[in-house]
C-alpha positions as CSV (number, residue, x, y, z in Angstrom):
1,X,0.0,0.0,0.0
2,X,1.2,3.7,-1.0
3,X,0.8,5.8,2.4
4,X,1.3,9.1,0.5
5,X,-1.5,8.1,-2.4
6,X,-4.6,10.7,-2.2
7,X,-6.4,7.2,-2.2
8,X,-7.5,6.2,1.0
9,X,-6.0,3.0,2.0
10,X,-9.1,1.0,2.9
11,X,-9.9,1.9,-1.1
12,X,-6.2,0.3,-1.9
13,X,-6.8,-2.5,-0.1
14,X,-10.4,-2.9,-2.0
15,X,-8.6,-2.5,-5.4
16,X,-6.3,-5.0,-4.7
17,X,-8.3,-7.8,-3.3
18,X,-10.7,-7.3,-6.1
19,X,-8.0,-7.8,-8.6
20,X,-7.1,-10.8,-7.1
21,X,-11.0,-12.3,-7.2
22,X,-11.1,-11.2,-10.9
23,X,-8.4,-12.2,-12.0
24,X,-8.5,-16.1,-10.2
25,X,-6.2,-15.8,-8.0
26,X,-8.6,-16.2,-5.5
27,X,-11.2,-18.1,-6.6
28,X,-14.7,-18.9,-5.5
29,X,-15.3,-20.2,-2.2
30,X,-11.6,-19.9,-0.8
31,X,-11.3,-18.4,2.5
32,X,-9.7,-15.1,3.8
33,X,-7.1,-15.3,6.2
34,X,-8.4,-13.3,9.2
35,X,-8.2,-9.5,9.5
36,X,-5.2,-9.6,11.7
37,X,-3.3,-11.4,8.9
38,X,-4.3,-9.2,6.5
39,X,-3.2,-6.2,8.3
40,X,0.1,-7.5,8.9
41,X,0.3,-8.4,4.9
42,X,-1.1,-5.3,3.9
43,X,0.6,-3.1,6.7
44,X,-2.7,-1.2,7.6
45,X,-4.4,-1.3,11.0
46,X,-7.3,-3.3,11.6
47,X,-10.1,-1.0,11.0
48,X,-8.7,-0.4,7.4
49,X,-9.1,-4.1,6.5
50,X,-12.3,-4.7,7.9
51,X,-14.0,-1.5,6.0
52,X,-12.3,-2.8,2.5
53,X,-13.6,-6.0,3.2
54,X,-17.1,-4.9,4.3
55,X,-17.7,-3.2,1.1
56,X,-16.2,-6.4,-1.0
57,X,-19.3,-7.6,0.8
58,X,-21.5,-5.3,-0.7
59,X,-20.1,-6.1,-4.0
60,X,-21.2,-9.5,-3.5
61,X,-17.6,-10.2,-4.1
62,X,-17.9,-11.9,-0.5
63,X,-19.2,-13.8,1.8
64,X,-18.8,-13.9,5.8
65,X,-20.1,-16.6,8.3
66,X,-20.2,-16.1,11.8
67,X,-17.7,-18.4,13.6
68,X,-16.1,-19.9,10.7
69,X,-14.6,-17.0,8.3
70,X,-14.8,-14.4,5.1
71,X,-15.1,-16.7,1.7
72,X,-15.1,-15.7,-2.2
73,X,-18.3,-15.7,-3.0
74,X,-19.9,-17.1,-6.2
75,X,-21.4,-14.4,-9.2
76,X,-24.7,-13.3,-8.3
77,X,-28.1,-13.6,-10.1
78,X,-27.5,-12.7,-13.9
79,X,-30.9,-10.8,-13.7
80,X,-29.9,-8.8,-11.1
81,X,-27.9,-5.6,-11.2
82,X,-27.0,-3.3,-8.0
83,X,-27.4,0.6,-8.2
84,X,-24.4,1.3,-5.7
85,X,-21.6,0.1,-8.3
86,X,-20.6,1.1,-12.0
87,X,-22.5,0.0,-15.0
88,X,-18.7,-2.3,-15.8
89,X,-18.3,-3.3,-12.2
90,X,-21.9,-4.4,-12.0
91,X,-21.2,-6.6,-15.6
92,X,-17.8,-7.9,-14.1
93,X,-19.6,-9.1,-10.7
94,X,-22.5,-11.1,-13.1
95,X,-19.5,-12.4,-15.5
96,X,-20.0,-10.6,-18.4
97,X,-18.2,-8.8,-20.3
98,X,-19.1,-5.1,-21.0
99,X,-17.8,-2.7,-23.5
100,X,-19.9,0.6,-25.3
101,X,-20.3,2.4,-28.4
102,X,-19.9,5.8,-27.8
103,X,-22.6,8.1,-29.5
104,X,-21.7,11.6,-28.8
105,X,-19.1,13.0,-26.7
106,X,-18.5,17.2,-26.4
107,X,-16.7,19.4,-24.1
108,X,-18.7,22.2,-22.4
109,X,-19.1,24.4,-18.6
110,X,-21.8,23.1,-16.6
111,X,-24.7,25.3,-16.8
112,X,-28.7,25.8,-15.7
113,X,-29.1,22.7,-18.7
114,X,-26.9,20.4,-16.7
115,X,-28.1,18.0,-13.8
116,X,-29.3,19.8,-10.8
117,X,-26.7,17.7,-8.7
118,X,-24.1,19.6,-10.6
119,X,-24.7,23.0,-10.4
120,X,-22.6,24.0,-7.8
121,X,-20.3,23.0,-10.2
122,X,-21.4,26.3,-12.5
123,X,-19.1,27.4,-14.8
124,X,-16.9,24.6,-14.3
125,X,-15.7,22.3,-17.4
126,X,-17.1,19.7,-18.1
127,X,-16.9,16.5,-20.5
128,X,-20.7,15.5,-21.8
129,X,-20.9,11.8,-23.3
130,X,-23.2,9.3,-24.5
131,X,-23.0,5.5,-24.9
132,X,-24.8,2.6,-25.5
133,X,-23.9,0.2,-23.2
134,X,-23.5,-3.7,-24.1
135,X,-23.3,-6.9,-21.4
136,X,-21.9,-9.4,-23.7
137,X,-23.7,-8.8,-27.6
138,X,-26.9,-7.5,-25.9
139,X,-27.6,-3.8,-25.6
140,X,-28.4,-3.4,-22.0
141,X,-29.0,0.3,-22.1
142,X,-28.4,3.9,-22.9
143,X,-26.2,6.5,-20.6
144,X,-25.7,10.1,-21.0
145,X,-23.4,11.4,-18.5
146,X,-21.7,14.9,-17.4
147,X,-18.3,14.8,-15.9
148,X,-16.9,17.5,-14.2
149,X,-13.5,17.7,-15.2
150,X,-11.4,20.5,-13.4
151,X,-9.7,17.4,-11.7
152,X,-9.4,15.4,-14.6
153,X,-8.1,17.5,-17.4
154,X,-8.1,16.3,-20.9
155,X,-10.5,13.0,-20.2
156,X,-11.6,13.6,-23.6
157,X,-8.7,12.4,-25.1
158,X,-9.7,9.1,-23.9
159,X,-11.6,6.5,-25.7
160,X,-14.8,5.1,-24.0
161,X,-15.6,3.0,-26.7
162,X,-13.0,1.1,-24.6
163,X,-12.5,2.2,-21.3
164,X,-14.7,2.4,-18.0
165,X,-14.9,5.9,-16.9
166,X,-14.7,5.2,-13.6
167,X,-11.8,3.2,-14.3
168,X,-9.9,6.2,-16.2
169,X,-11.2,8.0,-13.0
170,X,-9.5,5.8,-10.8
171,X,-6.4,4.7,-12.5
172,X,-5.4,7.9,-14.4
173,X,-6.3,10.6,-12.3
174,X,-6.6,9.1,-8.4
175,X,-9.7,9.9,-8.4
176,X,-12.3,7.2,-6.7
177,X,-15.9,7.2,-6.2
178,X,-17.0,7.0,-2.4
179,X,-20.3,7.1,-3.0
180,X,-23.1,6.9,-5.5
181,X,-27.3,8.2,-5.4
182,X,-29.5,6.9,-7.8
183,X,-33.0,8.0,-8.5
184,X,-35.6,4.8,-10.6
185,X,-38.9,6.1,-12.0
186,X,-40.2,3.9,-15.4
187,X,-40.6,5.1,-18.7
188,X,-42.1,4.5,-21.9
189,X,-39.2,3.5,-25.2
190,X,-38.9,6.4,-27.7
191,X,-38.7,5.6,-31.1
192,X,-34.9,6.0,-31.0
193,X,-34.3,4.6,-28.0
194,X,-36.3,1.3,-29.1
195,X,-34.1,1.1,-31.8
196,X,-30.8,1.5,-30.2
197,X,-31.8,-1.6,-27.8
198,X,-33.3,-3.8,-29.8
199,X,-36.8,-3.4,-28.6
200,X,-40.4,-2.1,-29.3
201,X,-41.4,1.4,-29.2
202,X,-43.4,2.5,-25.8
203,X,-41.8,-0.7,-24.5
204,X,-41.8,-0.3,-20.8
205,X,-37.5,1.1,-19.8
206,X,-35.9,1.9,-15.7
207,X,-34.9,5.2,-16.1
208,X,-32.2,5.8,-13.3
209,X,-30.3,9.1,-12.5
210,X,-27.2,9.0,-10.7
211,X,-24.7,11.2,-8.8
212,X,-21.5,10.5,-8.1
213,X,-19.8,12.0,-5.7
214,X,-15.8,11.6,-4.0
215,X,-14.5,11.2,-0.9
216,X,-15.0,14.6,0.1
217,X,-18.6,15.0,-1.2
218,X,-17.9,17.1,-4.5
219,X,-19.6,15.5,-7.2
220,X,-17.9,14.2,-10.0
221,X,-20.5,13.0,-12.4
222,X,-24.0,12.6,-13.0
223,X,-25.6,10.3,-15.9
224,X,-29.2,9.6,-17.1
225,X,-29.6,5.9,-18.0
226,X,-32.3,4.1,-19.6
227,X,-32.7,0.2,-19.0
228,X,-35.1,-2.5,-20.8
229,X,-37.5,-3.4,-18.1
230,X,-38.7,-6.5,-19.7
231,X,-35.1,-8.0,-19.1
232,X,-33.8,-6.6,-15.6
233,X,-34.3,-5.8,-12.3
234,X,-32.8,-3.8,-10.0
235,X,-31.5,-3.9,-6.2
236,X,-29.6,-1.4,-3.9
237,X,-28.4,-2.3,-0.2
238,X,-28.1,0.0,1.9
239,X,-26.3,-0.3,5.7
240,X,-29.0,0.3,8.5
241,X,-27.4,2.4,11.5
242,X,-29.7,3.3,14.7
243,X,-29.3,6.8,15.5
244,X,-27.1,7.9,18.9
């Protein structure tokens, strides 16, 4: 772990745990070693450990029993997708492989036209894109998104037909998501939108808006995203805390 990252470390230690899931190092049902362990490999205290591993938890990426330890856990329901994670994390955890066309991409400043979780953001610049996004060869569903960029200068230059945003986020400029709102109402298909994935017109579509914000509570990006209905549902967990 890198002490003088701007990443916190709990997130390093997420980051690399996950990459060790993914890529089969550790692999479905193998067991943890306990925390102490862990913070001796890692060099972080305690608390560190058990807050990157409580949100591999909430990734589903897994499992603890009482009394007997923290396990990989297997993918979960391919007809299931989670609000609180990425549209390519969320395709990752279900075993599928994502990737996006990109159908319009602009630079800009935000403005009174720009998500209301953004304007205190005004005047800032901003990156505007639009992709349809694929799990495997089926179109799953369509994002717009506004990015502010003052902390990620030149994110244009990337190519999202390609890369996860959040990923570039994360890897290129050290900037990671702590925390993402989303907002479901239904919808009925446009014409266009039907067409783009591969279903009826006034079919019914989840339309989700989503802010994402870092870890000190600026937002970073917000996105519109229409889903087919007919093919997916949606869940979000969320951590229940009495009040003091």
């Amino acid at each position: 772990m890198d002490p003088h990252s701007p990443l916190p470390l709990y997130h390093q230690v997420n980051a690399h745990l996950k990459d060790l899931i993914r890529s089969g190092n550790l692999r479905i049902g193998d067991m943890l070693p306990p925390e102490k362990e862990l913070s001796r490999a890692y060099h972080v205290g305690r608390q560190t450990i058990r807050e990157a591993l409580t949100r591999l938890v909430n990734e589903n990426l897994l499992e603890r029993y009482a009394g007997r330890g923290t396990f990989v856990s297997a993918p979960p329901d391919r007809t299931k997708f989670y609000l609180d994670r990425s549209f390519t994390q969320q395709m990752a955890d279900l075993g599928t492989e994502s990737h996006s066309r990109v159908l319009r991409v602009s630079t800009g400043i935000i403005g009174d036209s720009m998500p209301l979780a953004l304007h205190k953001k005004m005047g800032r610049p901003c990156l505007s894109l639009v992709r349809l996004r694929f799990g495997g060869s089926e179109p799953i569903g369509i994002q717009s998104a506004v990015v502010v960029t003052e902390r990620c200068p030149d994110l244009d230059q990337h190519d999202f037909n390609q890369e996860s945003l959040y990923n570039v986020l994360f890897t290129h400029y050290k900037l990671a998501i702590a925390e993402i709102n989303n907002f479901v109402s239904a919808v009925s298909a446009t014409d266009l939108q039907a067409d783009l994935l591969q279903t009826s017109p006034n079919a019914p579509l989840l339309l989700v808006r989503t802010t994402a914000y870092l870890d000190n509570n600026e937002p970073i990006e917000a996105n519109t995203s229409y889903y087919r209905a007919d093919k997916y549902e949606f869940s979000s967990t969320h951590s229940y805390r009495e009040c003091e």
